[in-house]
LUMMIMI-972741 format. One record per residue: x, y, z of N, C-alpha, C in turn. Coordinates in pm, whole numbers, plus 50000, padded with zeros to 5 digits. Layout:
! LUMMIMI-972741
+-------+-------+-------+-------+-------+-------+-------+-------+-------+
:   n_X :   n_Y :   n_Z :  ca_X :  ca_Y :  ca_Z :   c_X :   c_Y :   c_Z :
+-------+-------+-------+-------+-------+-------+-------+-------+-------+
:     X :     Y :     Z :     X :     Y :     Z :     X :     Y :     Z :
...
+-------+-------+-------+-------+-------+-------+-------+-------+-------+
***
This chain:
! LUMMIMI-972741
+-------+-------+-------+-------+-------+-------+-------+-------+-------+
:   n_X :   n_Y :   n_Z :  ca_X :  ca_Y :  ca_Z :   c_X :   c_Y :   c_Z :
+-------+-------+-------+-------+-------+-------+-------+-------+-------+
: 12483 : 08996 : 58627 : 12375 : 09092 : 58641 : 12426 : 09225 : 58587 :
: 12352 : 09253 : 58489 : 12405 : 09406 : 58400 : 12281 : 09551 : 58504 :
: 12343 : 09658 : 58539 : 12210 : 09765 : 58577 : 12323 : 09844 : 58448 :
: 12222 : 09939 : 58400 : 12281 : 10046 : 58366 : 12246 : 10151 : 58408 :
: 12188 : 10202 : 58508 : 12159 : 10277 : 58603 : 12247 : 10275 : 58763 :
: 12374 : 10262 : 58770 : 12410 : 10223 : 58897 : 12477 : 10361 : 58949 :
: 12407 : 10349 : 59034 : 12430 : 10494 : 59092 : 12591 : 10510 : 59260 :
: 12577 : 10373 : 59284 : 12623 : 10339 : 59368 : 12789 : 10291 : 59320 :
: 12868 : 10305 : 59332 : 13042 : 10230 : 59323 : 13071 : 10131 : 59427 :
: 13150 : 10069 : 59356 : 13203 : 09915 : 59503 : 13297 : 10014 : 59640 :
: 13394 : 10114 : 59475 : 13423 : 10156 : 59640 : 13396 : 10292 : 59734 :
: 13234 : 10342 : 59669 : 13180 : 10401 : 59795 : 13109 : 10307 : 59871 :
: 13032 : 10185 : 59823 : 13008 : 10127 : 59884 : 13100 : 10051 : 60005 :
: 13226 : 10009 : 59945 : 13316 : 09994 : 60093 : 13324 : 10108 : 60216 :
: 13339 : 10222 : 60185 : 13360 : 10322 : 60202 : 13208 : 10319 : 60348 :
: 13122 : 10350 : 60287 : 12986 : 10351 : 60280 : 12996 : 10253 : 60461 :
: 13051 : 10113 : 60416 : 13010 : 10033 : 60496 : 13072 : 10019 : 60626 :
: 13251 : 10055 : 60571 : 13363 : 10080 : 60668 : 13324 : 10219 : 60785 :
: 13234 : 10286 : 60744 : 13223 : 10413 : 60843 : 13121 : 10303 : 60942 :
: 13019 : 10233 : 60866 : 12943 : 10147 : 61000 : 12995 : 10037 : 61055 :
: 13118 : 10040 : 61072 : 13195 : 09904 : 61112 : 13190 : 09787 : 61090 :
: 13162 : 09845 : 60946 : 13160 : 09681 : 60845 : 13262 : 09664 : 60756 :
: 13416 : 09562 : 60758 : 13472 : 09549 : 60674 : 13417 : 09469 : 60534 :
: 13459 : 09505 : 60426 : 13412 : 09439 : 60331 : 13546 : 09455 : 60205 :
: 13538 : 09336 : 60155 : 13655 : 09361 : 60019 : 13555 : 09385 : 59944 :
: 13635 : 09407 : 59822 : 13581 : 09472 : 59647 : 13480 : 09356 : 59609 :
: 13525 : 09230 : 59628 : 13411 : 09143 : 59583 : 13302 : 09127 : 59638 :
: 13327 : 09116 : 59806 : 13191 : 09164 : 59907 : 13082 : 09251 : 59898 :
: 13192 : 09369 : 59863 : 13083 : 09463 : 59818 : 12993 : 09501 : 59713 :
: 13077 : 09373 : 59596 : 13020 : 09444 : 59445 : 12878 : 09345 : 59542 :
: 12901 : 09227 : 59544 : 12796 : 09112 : 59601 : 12654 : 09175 : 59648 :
: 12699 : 09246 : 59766 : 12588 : 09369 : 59845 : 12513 : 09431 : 59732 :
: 12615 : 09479 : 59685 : 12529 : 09596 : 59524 : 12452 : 09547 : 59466 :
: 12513 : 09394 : 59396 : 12418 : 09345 : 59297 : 12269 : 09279 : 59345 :
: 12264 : 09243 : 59490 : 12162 : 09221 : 59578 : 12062 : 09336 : 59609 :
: 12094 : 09433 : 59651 : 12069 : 09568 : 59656 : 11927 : 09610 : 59499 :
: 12100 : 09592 : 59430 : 11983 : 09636 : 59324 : 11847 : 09550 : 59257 :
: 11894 : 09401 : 59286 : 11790 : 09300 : 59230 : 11684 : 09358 : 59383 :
: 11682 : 09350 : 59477 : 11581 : 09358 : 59537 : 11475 : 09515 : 59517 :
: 11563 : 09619 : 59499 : 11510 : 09721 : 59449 : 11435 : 09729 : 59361 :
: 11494 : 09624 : 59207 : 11445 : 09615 : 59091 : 11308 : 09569 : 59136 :
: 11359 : 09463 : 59181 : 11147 : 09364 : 59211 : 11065 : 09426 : 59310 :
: 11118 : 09579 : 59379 : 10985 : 09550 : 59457 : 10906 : 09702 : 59405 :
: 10782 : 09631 : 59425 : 10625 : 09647 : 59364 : 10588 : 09779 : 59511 :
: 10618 : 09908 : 59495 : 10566 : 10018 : 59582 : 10429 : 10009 : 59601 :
: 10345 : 09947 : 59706 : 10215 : 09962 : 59709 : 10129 : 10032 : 59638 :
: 10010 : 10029 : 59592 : 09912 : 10090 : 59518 : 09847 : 10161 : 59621 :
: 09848 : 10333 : 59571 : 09758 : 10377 : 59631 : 09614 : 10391 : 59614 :
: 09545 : 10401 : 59669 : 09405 : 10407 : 59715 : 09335 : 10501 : 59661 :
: 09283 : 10511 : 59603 : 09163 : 10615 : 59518 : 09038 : 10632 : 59595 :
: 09073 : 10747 : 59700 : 08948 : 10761 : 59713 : 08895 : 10918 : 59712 :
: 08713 : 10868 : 59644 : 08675 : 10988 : 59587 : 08612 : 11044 : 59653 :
: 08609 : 11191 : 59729 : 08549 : 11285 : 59766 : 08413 : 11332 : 59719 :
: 08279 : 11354 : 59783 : 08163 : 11398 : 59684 : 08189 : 11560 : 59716 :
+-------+-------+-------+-------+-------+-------+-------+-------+-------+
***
């Protein structure tokens, strides 16, 4: 999985996770990221609602 937008690092993301008492190695975490970002990528922000005032 290529982003070229990654705003995030494996190791702030360790970092990130170790303050919430989550250990994670370098591969764990890239794992998280690349999940992270595929779910980000696909999701569809609701459509807002047009509504017209007279």
């Amino acid at each position: 999985m290529n982003f070229i937008d990654k705003n995030v690092s494996v190791e702030q993301a360790i970092i990130l996770l170790a303050k919430n008492g989550i250990q994670v190695n370098e591969k764990e975490a890239k794992i998280i990221l690349e999940l992270l970002y595929l779910v980000s990528k696909n999701y569809d922000k609701p459509k807002e609602k047009n509504i017209l005032e007279p």
